[in-house]
LUMLOSE-426092 format. One line per 4 residues: number of its first residue (from 1); their letters; for each residue x, y, z of N, C-alpha, C, O. Coordinates in steps of 0.2 Angstrom, whole numbers. Layout:
N
NUM> A> X,Y,Z,X,Y,Z,X,Y,Z,X,Y,Z; ...
END
This chain:
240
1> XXXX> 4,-6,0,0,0,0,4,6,0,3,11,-4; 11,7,5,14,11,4,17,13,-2,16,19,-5; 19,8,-5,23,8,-13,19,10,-18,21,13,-23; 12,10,-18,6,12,-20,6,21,-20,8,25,-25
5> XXXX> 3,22,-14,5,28,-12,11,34,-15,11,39,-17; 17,30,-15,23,34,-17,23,33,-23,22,39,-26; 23,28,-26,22,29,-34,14,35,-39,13,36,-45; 9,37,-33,4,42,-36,7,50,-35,6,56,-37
9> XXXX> 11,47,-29,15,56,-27,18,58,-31,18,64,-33; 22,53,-34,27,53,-41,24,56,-47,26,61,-50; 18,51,-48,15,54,-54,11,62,-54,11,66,-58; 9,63,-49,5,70,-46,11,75,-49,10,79,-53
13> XXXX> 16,73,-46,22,79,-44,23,79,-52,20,83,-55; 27,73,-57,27,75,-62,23,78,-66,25,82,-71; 15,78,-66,9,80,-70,10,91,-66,11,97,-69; 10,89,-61,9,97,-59,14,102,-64,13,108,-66
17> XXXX> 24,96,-64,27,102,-68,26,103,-73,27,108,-76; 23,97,-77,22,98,-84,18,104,-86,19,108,-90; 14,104,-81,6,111,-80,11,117,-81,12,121,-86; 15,117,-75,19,124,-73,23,125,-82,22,130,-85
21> XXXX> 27,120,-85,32,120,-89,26,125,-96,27,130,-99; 21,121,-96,15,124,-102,13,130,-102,13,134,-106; 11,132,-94,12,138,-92,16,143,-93,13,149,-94; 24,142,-93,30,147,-92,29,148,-102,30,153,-105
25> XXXX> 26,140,-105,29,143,-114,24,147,-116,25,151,-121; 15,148,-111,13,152,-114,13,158,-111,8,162,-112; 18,159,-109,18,168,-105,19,168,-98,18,174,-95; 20,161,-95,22,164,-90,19,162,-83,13,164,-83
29> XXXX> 21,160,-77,14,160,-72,14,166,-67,12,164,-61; 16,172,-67,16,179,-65,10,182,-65,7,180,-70; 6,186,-61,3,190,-62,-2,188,-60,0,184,-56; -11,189,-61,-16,184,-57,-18,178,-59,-15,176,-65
33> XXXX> -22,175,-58,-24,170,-59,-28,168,-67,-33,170,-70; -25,163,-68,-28,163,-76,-31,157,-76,-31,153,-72; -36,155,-82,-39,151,-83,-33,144,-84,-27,144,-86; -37,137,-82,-33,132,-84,-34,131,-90,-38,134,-93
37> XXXX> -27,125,-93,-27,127,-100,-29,119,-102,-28,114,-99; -33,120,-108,-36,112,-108,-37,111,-115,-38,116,-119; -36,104,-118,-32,103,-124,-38,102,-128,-44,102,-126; -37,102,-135,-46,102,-141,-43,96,-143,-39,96,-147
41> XXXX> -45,91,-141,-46,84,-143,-37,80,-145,-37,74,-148; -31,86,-142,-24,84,-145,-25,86,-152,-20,85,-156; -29,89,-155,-27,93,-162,-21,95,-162,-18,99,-158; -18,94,-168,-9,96,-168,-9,101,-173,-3,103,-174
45> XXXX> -14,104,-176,-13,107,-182,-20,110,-185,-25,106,-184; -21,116,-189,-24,116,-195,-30,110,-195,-29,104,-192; -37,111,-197,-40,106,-201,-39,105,-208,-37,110,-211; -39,101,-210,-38,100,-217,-45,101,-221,-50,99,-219
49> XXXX> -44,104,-229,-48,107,-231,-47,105,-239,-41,106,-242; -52,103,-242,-49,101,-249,-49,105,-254,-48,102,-259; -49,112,-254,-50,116,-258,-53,117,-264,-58,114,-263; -53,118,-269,-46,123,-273,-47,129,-268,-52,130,-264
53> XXXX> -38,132,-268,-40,139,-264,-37,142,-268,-35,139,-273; -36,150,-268,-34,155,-269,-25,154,-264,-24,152,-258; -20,157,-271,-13,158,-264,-16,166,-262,-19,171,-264; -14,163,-256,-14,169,-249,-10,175,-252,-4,174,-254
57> XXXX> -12,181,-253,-9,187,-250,-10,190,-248,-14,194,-249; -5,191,-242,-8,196,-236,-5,202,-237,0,202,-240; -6,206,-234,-2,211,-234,-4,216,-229,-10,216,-227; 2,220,-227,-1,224,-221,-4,231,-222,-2,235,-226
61> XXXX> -11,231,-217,-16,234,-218,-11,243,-221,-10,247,-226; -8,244,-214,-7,252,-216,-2,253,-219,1,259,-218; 2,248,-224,4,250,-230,-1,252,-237,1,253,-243; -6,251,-236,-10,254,-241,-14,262,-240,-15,265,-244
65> XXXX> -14,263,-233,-16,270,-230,-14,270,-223,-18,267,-219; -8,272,-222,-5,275,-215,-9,279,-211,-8,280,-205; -16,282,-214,-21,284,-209,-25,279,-207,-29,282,-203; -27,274,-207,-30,268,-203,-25,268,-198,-19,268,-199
69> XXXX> -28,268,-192,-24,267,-185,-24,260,-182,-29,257,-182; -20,257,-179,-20,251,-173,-20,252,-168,-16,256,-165; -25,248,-167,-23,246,-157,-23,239,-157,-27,236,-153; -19,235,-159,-20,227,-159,-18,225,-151,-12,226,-150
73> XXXX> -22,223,-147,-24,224,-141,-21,216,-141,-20,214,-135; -21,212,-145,-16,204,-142,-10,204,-145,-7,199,-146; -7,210,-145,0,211,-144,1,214,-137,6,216,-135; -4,215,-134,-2,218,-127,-7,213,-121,-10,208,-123
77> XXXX> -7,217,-113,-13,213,-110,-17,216,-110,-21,215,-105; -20,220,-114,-26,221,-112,-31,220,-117,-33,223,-121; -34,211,-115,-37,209,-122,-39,202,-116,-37,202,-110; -44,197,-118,-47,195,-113,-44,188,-110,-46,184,-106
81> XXXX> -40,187,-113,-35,181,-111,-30,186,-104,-27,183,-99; -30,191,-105,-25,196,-101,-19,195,-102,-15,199,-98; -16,191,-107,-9,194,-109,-7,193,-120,-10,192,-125; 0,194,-119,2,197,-126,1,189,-130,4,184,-127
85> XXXX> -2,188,-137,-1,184,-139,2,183,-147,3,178,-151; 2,190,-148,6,191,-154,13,195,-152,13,200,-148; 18,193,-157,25,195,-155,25,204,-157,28,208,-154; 20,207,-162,20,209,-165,15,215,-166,10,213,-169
89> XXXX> 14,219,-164,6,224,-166,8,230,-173,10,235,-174; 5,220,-179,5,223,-186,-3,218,-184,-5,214,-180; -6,222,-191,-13,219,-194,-12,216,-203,-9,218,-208; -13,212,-203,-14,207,-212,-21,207,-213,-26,207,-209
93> XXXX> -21,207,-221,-27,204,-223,-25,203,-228,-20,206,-230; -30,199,-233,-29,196,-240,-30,203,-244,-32,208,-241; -28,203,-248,-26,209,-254,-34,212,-255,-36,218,-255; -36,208,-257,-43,212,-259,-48,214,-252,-53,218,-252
97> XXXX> -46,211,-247,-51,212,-241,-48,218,-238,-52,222,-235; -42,220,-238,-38,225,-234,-40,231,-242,-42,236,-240; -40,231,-247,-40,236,-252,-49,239,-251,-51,245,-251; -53,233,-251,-60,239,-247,-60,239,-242,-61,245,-242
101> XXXX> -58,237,-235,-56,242,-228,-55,249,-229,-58,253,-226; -47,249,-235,-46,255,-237,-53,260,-240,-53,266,-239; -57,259,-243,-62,262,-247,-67,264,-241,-69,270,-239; -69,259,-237,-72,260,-233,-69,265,-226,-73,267,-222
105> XXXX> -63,266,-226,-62,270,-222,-62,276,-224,-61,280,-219; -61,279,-232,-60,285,-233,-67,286,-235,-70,291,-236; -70,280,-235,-79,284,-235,-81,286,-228,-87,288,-228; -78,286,-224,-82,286,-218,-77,293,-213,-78,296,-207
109> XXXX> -71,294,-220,-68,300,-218,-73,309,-219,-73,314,-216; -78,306,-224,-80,311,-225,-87,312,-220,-91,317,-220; -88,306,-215,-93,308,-208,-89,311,-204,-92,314,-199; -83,311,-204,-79,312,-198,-75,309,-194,-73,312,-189
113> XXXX> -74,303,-197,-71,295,-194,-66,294,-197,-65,296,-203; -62,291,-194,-56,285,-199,-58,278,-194,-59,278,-188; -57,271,-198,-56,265,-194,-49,263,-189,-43,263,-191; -51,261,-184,-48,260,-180,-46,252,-178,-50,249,-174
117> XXXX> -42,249,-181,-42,239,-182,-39,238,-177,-33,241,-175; -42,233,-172,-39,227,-168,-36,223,-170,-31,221,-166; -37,219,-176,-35,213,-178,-38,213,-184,-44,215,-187; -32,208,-188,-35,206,-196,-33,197,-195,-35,193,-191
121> XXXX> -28,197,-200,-26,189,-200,-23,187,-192,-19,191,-189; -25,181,-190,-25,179,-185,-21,170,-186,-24,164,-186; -15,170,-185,-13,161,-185,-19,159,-181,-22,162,-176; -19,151,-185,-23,145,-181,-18,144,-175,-20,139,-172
125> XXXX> -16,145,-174,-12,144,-167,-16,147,-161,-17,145,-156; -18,153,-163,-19,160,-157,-27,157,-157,-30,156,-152; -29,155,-161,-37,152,-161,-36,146,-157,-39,147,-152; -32,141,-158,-32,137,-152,-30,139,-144,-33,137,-139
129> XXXX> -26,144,-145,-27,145,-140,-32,149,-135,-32,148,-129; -36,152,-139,-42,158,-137,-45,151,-136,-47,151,-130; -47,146,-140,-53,141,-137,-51,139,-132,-55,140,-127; -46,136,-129,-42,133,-125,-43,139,-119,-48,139,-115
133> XXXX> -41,142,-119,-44,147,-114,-50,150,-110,-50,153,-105; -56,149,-116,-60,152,-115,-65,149,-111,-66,143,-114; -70,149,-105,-74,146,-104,-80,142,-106,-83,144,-111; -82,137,-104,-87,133,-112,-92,138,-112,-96,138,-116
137> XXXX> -92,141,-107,-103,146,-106,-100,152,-112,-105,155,-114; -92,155,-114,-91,159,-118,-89,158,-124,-88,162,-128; -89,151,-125,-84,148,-131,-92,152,-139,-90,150,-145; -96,154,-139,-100,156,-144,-96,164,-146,-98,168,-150
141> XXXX> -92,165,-142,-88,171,-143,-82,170,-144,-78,175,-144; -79,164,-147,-72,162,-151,-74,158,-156,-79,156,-157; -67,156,-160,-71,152,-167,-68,145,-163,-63,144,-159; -72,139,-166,-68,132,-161,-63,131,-168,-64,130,-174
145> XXXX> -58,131,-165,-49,126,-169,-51,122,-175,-48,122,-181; -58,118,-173,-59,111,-177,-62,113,-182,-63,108,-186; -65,119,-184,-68,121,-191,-63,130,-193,-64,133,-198; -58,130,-187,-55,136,-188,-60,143,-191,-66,143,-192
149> XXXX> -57,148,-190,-59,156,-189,-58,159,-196,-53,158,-200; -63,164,-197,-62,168,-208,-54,171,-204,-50,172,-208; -53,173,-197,-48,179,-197,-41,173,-200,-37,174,-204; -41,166,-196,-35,163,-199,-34,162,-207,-28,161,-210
153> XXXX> -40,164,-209,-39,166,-218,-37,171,-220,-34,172,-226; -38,177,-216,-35,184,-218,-41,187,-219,-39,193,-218; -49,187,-220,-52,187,-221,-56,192,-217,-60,195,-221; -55,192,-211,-60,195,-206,-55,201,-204,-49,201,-204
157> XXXX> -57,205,-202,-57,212,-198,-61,213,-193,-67,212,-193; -56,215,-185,-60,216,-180,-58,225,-181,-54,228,-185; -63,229,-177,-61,237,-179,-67,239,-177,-72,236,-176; -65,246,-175,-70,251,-173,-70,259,-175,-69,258,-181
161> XXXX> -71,265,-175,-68,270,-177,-66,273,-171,-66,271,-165; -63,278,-174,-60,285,-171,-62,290,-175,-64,290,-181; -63,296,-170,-64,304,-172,-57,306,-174,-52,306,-171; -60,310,-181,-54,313,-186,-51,320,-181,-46,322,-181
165> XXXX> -56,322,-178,-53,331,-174,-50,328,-169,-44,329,-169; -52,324,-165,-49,324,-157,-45,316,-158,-41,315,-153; -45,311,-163,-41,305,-164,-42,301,-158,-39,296,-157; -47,303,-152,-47,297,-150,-53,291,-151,-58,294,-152
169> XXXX> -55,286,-151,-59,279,-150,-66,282,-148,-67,286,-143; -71,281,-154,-76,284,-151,-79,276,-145,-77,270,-144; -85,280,-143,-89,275,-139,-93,271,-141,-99,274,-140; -94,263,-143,-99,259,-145,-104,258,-139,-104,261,-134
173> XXXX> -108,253,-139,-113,250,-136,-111,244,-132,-115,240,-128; -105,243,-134,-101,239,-128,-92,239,-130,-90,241,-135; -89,236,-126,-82,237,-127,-79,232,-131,-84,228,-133; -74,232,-134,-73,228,-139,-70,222,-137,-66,223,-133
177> XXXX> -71,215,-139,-68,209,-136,-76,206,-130,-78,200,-128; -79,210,-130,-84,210,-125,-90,205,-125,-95,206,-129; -88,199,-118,-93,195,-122,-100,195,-118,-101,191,-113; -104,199,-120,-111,199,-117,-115,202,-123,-113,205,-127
181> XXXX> -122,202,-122,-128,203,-128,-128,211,-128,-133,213,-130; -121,216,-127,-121,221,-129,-117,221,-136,-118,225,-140; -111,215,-136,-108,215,-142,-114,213,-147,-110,213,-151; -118,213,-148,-122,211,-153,-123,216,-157,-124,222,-155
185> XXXX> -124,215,-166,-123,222,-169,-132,224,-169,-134,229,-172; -136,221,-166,-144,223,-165,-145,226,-159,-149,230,-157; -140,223,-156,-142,225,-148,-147,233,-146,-144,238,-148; -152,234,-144,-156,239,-145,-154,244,-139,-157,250,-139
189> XXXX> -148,243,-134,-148,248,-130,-140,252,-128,-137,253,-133; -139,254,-123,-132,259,-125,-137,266,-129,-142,265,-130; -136,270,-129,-134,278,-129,-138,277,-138,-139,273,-142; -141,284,-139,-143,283,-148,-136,285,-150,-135,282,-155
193> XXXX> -132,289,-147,-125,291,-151,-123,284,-152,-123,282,-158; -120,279,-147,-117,273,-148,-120,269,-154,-118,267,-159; -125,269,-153,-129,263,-157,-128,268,-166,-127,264,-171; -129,275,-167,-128,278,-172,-120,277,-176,-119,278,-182
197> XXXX> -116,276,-172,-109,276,-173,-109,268,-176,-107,266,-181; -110,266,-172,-111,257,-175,-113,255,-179,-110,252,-183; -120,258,-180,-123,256,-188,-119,260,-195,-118,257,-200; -116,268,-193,-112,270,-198,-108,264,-200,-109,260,-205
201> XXXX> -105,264,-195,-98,258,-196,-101,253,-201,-99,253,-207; -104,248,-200,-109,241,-203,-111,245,-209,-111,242,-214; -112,250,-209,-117,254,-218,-111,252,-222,-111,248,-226; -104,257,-220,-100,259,-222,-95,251,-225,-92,251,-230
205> XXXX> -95,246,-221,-92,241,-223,-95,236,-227,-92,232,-231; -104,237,-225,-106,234,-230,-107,234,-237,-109,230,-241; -107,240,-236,-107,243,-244,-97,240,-248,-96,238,-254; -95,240,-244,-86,235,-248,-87,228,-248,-82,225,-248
209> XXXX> -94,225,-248,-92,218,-245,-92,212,-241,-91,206,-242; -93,218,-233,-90,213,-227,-97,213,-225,-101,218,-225; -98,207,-222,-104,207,-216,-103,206,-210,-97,205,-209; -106,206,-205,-106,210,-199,-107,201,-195,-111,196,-197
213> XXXX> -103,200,-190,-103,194,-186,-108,195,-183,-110,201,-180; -112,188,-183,-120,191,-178,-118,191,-169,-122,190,-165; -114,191,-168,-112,193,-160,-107,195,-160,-104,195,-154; -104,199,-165,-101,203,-161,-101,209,-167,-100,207,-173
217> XXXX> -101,217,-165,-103,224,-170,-96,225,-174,-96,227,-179; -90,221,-171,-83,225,-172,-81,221,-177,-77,223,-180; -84,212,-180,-81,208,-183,-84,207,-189,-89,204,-188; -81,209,-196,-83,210,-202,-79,205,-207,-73,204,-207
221> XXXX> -83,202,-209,-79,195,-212,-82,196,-221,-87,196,-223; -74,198,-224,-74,199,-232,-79,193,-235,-80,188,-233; -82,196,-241,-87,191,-245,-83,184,-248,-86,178,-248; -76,185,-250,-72,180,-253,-69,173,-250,-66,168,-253
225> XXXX> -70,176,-240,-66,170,-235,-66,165,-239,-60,164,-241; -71,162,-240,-70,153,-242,-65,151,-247,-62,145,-246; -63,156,-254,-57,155,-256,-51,155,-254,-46,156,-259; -49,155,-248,-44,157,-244,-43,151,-239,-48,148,-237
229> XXXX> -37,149,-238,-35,142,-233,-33,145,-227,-30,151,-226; -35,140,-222,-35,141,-215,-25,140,-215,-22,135,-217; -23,147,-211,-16,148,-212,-13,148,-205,-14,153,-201; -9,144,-204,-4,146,-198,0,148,-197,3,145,-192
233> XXXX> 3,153,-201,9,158,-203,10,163,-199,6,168,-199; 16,162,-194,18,167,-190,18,174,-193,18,174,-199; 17,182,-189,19,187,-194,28,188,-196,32,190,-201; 29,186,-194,38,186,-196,40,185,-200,46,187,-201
237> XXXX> 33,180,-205,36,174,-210,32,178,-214,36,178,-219; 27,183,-216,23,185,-220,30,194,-221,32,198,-217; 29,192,-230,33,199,-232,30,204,-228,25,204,-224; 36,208,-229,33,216,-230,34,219,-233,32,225,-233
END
């Protein structure tokens, strides 16, 4: 019984460091307490997809109009995993999805706005890990790994505006990343200005193309996704 005993302490201790070890590769165990990290079926990879596809061109957003602004908010901690998950706060998108973004933000220069982008192409990596992190009552607020996300194609645009006189972030109807029935782009309540600002935006983009994720105002997914392959290319490895 003894022997029994020592050989489960054994195993305990070895499983805890592995935990800690998973921990340190994804950022660290500092700072408060974080969600456990829990695995999508040992998926190693990408789904596979038969295509034909389209080759990928991405390219980065404000090499086309240096007035489009970032706040790529998972390049830092303030984003809802609470820390940094890209090495980098650049935005990508496929060639023709990032070339109407541009159209739509100099139309929307003439209300008084410029776009303001959180995020465009997203590796399936960061996708698995936003599922892996997120809890199952919020997971209708991440894409699941196993049919992968349009942003892993290049595809999608998270974004909001800013005012052209004062440059800073105006105010929506809920925060951005925000998972409750204020992100919805119907949602009926919040301020008439917020809710008038958010429909601009949705006019504005749908007129290039994009439609509006039905839970969340900020997430506009180009008409062309499907011709595009689920990519898990670091930014590092994508020209500039």
């Amino acid at each position: 019984m003894r022997r029994r005993r020592v050989l489960l302490a054994a195993v305990l201790v070895t499983l805890a460091r592995s935990e800690s070890a998973l921990a340190i590769e994804l950022g660290g165990l500092s700072g408060p307490p974080r969600p456990p990290l829990r695995c999508v079926h040992a998926q190693a990879g990408p789904p596979r997809e038969p295509g034909p596809f389209r080759a990928p061109d991405l390219v980065e957003v404000i090499s086309l109009d240096p007035t489009i602004r970032l706040d790529v908010r998972y390049a830092t901690d303030r984003n809802f995993v609470g820390r940094a998950v890209y090495p980098e706060a650049r935005a990508f998108l496929q060639r023709a999805a990032a070339e109407a973004l541009v159209r739509a933000h100099r139309a929307l220069a003439k209300e008084g706005y410029g776009v303001l982008v959180f995020d465009g192409y997203r590796p399936w990596s960061v996708t698995k890990l936003f599922w892996d992190l997120t809890p199952r009552a919020k997971r209708a607020f991440v894409a699941n790994p196993k049919e992968g996300s349009k942003h892993n194609r290049g595809s999608a645009v998270d974004l909001s505006l800013y005012d052209l006189t004062s440059g800073r972030e105006v105010e929506m109807p809920s925060a951005y990343d925000e998972m409750s029935p204020r992100a919805y782009p119907g949602y009926p309540g919040g301020t008439p200005e917020q809710r008038a600002r958010r429909d601009l935006l949705r006019a504005a983009m749908e007129r290039e193309g994009f439609t509006v994720e039905s839970n969340e105002w900020w997430h506009f997914n180009y008409k062309d996704w499907r011709q595009y392959p689920i990519l898990d290319v670091p930014f590092s490895a994508i020209r500039r």
